[in-house]
C-alpha angles and dihedrals in degrees: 000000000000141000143176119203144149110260143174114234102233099176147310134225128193130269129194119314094320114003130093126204100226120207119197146154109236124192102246096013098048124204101004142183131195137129140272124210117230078004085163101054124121090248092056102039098077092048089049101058123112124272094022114124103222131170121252144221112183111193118172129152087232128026088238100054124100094250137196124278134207119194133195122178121254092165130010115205094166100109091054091041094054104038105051122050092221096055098053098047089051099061084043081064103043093054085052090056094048089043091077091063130102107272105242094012112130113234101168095173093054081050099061097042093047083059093044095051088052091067098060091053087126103039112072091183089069102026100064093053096051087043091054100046081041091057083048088057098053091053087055094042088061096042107263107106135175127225113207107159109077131032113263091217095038113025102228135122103219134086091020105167100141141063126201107235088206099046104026078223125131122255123199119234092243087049104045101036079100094059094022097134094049092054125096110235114257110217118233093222090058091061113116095234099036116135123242110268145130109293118232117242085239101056091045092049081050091043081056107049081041099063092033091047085064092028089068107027086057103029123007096046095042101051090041090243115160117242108268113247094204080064094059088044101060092044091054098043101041090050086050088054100051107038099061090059093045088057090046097059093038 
């Protein structure tokens, strides 16, 4: 059997003297595994590392075999990844979200944003907003989606500033002043409608705790999975990052 497709290298591991086992999210073969021969050499080193968009052959005798990969570089971020703490944690991440997904099955959307994101490793202004609605993503991929555009008591779409931790649905702020302390915070910059701007440290710290809080209620918890400390990483750092500048231009 035999396959080309666009991935997104996720991580290698070594195998053997010279080989690698590469794990990447491909566009119409999901999360996927095979091998690379000579996989540790210093030619194919700088095409396996994670982040980088590279361009695939599969080859294996039976579907369900491990396979063997080529690899040939469409976009190198290694030099970002390496280079900057935040970026690398935060591909780190980003394979431990698509890890949760099924092996071999196509998300094509995860997929595109994955890619996208990877081009904002270096702009926390932008990073921590397109990790928060990824993280979003994941929890609909796997079934547990959120709805965050109309009120869940009223009805209507306006004036959403709450989420129900029991129902991952949107409350209005009329509807939910009664139960205001037992709401999550909805970030402005989630709303369906909500405008492009900079995003202020203290929606994407509650973008943050939004998406956590149902990370780990419907998947981390239940499948006794520790809390990812790349995670953490990547919160800490990128509100380090942002609130210096906010106070600057106060």
């Amino acid at each position: 059997m035999e396959w080309q497709d666009e991935g997104l290298v996720l991580s290698t591991r070594r195998h053997g003297e010279r080989d690698a086992i590469l794990e990447v999210m491909t566009i119409g073969h999901g999360r996927h595994l095979g091998m690379v021969r000579g996989g540790r050499s210093s030619r194919q080193v700088p095409t396996l590392q994670p982040g980088n968009r590279v361009a695939l052959t599969w080859r294996a005798r039976l579907e369900d075999h491990l396979g063997q990969f080529t690899a040939e570089t469409l976009e190198s971020r290694a030099g970002v990844v390496l280079s900057d703490m935040l970026a690398l944690h935060a591909v780190t991440h980003l394979g431990m979200l698509m890890r949760l997904l099924p092996e071999r099955s196509p998300h094509p959307n995860v997929y595109q944003a994955a890619d996208a994101i990877c081009c904002f490793l270096a702009n926390p202004e932008i990073l921590g907003p397109v990790l928060i609605r990824f993280e979003i993503m994941i929890l609909s991929e796997l079934g547990f989606g959120l709805d965050l555009w109309q009120c869940a008591a009223t009805g209507e779409t306006e004036n959403l500033v709450y989420v129900s931790p029991k129902s991952g649905r949107a409350v209005s702020r009329s509807a939910g002043a009664p139960w205001a302390t037992k709401l999550l915070p909805l970030p402005a910059f989630l709303a369906e409608n909500a405008a492009t701007a900079p995003v202020a440290p203290d929606q994407v710290a509650d973008g943050f705790r939004l998406a956590g809080y149902f990370l780990d209620r419907h998947i981390f918890d239940p499948r006794g999975l520790a809390h990812h400390a790349s995670r953490d990483v990547v919160i800490t750092e990128i509100l380090a990052r942002l609130r210096p500048q906010n106070e600057s231009s106060a």
